[in-house]
C-alpha positions, 0 to 999 in steps of 0.5 A: 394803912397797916402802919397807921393803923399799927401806930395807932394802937400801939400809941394807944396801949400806952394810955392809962386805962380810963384814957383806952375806954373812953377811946374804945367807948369813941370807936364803938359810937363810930360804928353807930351800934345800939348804946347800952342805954340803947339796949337796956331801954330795949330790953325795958321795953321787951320786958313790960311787952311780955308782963302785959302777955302774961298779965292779959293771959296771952301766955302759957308760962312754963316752970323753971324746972320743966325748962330746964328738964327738957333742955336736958332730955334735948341734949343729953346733959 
């Protein structure tokens, strides 16, 4: 299996670039993972749940900088 799969990438590296994408873009569709029309429809998704939090005032909101002040203060940096 090794070998194959050695021949195989080898065979591979000699593709022009385009060629090696759209190969990785195959393999990861193989794998059945989330796409990133997948993902980006997730986070589309995510993000209008959270607007109607905000918008309903389901959420304390939090300023940029107190954020980043108490990362600071929990780290140390």
């Amino acid at each position: 299996m090794a070998t194959t799969v050695e021949k195989i990438c080898k065979e591979a590296l000699i593709l022009p670039a385009d060629a090696r994408i759209g190969l990785v873009e195959r393999l990861l569709i193989s794998l059945n993972l989330p796409t990133r029309a997948d993902i980006d429809h997730l986070w589309a998704e995510e993000s209008e749940r959270r607007i109607a939090e905000i918008d309903r005032g389901e959420t304390r909101l939090i300023p940029g900088d107190q954020v980043f002040d108490n990362i600071r203060r929990k780290y140390g940096k």
